[in-house]
N, C-alpha and C positions, 0 to 999 in steps of 0.2 A: 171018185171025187166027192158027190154026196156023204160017203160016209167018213172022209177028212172031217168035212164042214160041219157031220154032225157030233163027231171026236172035238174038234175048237170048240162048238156052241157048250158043249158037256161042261169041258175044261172053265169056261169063261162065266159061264152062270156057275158052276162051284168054287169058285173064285170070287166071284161075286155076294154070294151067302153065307162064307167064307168071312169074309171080310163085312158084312153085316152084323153076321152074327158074332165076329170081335167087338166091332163098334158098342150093341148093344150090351154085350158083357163088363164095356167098360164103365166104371160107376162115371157119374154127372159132375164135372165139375165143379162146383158152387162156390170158390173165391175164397178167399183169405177171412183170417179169424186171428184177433191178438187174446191169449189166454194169460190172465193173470196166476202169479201162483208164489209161495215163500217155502220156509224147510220148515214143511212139517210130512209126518210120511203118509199121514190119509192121503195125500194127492197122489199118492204112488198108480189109479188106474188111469188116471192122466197122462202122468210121467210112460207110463207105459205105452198110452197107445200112441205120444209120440215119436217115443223112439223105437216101437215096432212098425211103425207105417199105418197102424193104424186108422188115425185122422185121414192120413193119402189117402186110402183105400173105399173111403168111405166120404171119399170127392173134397177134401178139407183140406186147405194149405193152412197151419198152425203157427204162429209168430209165437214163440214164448218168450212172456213177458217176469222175469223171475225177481222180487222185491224182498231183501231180506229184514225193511220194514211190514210188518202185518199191515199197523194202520196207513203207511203208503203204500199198498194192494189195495187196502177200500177205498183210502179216496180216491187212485187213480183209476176204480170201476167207476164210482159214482161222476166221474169226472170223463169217461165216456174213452180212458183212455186204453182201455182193454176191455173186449167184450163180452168177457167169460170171466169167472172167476171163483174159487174155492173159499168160499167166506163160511163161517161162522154163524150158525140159524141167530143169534140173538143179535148180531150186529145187523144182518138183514131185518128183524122185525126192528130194532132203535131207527133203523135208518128210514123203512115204511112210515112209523110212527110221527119223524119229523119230514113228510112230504114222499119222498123221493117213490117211485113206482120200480120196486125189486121184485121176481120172482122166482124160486125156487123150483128148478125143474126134477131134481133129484135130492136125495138125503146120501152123503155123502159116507160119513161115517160116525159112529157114536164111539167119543174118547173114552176108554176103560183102560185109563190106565196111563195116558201120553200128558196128561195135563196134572197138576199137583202142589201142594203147599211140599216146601224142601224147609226142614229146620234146624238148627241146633241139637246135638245128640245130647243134651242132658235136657231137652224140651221130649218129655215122653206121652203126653196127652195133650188134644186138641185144647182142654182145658188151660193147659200150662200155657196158652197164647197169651191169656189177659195181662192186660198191660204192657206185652210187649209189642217191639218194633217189625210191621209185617210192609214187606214193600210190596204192594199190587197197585194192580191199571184201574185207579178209581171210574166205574161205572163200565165195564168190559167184562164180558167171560170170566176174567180171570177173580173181579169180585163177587161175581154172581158163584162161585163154586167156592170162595174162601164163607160167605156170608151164611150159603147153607152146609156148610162143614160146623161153621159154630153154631147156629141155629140148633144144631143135631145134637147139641153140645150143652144147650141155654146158655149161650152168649150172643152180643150184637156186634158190629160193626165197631158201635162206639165203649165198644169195650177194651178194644187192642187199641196200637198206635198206628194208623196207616201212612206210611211212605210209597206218597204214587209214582210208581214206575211201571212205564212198560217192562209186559212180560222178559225180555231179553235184559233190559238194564236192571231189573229185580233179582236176575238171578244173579249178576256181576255185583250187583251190592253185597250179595248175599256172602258171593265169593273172597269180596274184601274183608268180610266179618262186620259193616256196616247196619247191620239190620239179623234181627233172631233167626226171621222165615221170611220166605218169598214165594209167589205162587207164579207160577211161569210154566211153560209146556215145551215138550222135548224139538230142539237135540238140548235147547237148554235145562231142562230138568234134570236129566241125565248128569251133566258137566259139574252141576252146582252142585250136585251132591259128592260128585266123587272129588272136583277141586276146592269145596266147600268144607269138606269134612261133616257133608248132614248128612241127613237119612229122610225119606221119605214120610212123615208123616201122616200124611194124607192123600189120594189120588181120586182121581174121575172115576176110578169103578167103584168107591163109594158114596159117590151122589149119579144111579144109574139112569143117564133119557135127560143130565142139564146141559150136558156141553155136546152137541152136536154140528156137523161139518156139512157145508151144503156144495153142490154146483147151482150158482145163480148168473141169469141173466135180467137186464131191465127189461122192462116191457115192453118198451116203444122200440128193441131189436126185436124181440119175439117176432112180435107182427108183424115184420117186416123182414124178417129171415127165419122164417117156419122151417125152410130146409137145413139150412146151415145148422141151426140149434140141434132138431132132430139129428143130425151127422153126429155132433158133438156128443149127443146122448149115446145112440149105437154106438160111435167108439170107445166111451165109457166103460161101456158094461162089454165090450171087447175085451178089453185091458180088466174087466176082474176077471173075466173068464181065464185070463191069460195067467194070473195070479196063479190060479186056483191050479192050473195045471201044470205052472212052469215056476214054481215059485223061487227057485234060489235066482234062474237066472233073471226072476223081476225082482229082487232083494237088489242084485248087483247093478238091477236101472236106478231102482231109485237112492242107492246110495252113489249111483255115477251126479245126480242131479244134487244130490244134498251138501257132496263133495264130505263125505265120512267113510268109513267103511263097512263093508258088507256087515260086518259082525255087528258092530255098533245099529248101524241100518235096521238090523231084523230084533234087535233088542228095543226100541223105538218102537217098531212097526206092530211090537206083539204086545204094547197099551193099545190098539187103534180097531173097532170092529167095524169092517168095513161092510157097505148094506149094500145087497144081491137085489138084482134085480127085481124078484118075488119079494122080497122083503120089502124093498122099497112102494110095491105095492097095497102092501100090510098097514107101511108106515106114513104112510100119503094116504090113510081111509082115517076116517073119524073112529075116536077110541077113548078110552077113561084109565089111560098108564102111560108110562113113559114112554112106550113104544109109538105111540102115534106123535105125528109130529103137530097137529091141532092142538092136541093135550099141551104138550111141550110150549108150544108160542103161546099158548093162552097163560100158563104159569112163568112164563119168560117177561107177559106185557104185564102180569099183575109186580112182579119187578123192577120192570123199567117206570110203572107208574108209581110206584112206592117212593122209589129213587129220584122222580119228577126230573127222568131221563125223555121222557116222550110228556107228550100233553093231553093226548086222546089217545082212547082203548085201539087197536089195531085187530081187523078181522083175518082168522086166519087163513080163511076162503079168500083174501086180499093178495095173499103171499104166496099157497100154494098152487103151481099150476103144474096139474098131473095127465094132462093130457100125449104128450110123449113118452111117459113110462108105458100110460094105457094104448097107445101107438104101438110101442117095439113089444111088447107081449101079447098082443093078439097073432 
């Protein structure tokens, strides 16, 4: 009999630790998360680590939030209406600049190659621009890469003709023959040129460290969900790892999200250098090149002040918070 009772006791406490030590194995719940996001394919470690489970995994229920307006992605961050989002380092420091409390938890990716002026194929030099019709996003990215393309060039701004259009509607003028050049970033770059009948004149791998892609949060979530964020970071850099390992069948996620095709997808995806963990390290320390992202926002706010886009200088110790990079790499 004793040795029934002590065959059950065995059974029931290994059952019991058993069942513990599932509990503890399972990650922490932490609640729901609306991430913003548009077609472009740096988002793709995003795109991945939702539709591998990743975010799940890593206790995160992920609403995506997908706007195929950019500038309604920012303001529906700033508007509180998604909590996460893939923005743009210089619209983050514009937006620093005029109040608002953004911060940069990661560097996303540096465009080499996804962003670009599309032209006219008898316009053979950046020179040939003057005085003609260029549609861009007055005071956006997309002028901040056309201004130092001519700069490089000795010309100014006010030496073409600017037709302000957003990037997408820039490159559909472009399309029409309405305008010489437009500068806009893939899938539309891509499109314009090939239903455009232009060519590439210019690209983001020739102004290397100006147009750079972040994961940002506001501050006042930070503080108030240290976990959650941290989740969002690990699964992050989940989904590059996954890249790097699996990469056709991550091609085939983020052209599932882009709604194009794989081919198109990885044609896209190979303007875009996406930043590794350790790098992002590098890129998040103070530096004198493109490669720091300090360097970067400071040559970003001398920009936006030029432009009397902001009103006062923005510190870039304001913007970067590296504290979760420096968490998942220890």
């Amino acid at each position: 009999m004793k040795r029934i009772i002590t065959i059950i006791s065995v059974l029931v406490i290994t059952s019991i630790s058993g069942y513990v030590y599932y509990q503890q194995s399972q990650p922490k719940f932490l609640g729901s998360i609306n991430y913003g996001f548009n077609d472009w394919p740096g988002n793709l470690p995003n795109l991945v680590a939702y539709d591998m489970g990743f975010f799940k995994k890593n206790g995160l229920d992920v609403k995506m939030v997908k706007e195929d307006n950019y500038t309604k992605l920012s303001t529906d961050f700033n508007e509180g209406k998604v909590d996460f989002g893939d923005l743009a380092l210089i619209d983050v420091v514009e937006d620093v600049g005029q109040g608002s409390d953004t911060k940069i938890v990661l560097a996303q990716d540096f465009s080499n190659g996804a962003d670009g002026i599309v032209a006219k194929k008898d316009i053979k030099l950046i020179s040939d621009l003057k005085g003609k019709k260029i549609a861009v996003a007055k005071g956006t990215l997309s002028e901040y890469l056309l201004q130092d393309a001519l700069n490089k060039h000795e010309l100014n701004l006010s030496d073409i003709q600017i037709i302000d259009l957003q990037a997408p509607e820039a490159a559909q003028a472009f399309v029409r023959g309405e305008v010489d050049a437009a500068v806009t970033w893939e899938p539309d770059y891509s499109n314009a040129v090939e239903k455009g009948n232009g060519w590439k004149i210019y690209t983001s791998a020739d102004s290397p460290g100006v147009i750079v892609d972040t994961v940002a949060f506001r501050g006042d979530y930070i503080k108030n969900n240290h976990d959650k964020v941290a989740a969002v970071v690990k699964s992050y850099f989940d989904g590059v790892d996954f890249i790097k390992t699996n990469p056709e069948k991550a091609y085939e996620i983020g052209a599932k999200y882009l709604n194009i095709s794989v081919d198109d997808f990885k044609l896209q995806y190979s303007g875009v250098e996406q930043v590794s963990l350790v790098s992002n390290l590098k890129v998040m320390s103070f530096g004198s090149n493109s490669n720091s992202l300090h360097e970067i926002i400071e040559n970003t706010v001398d920009y936006l002040l030029e432009g009397k886009m902001i009103k006062d200088s923005v510190d870039s110790t304001d913007i970067i918070d590296h504290q979760f990079i420096r968490e998942l790499s220890i």
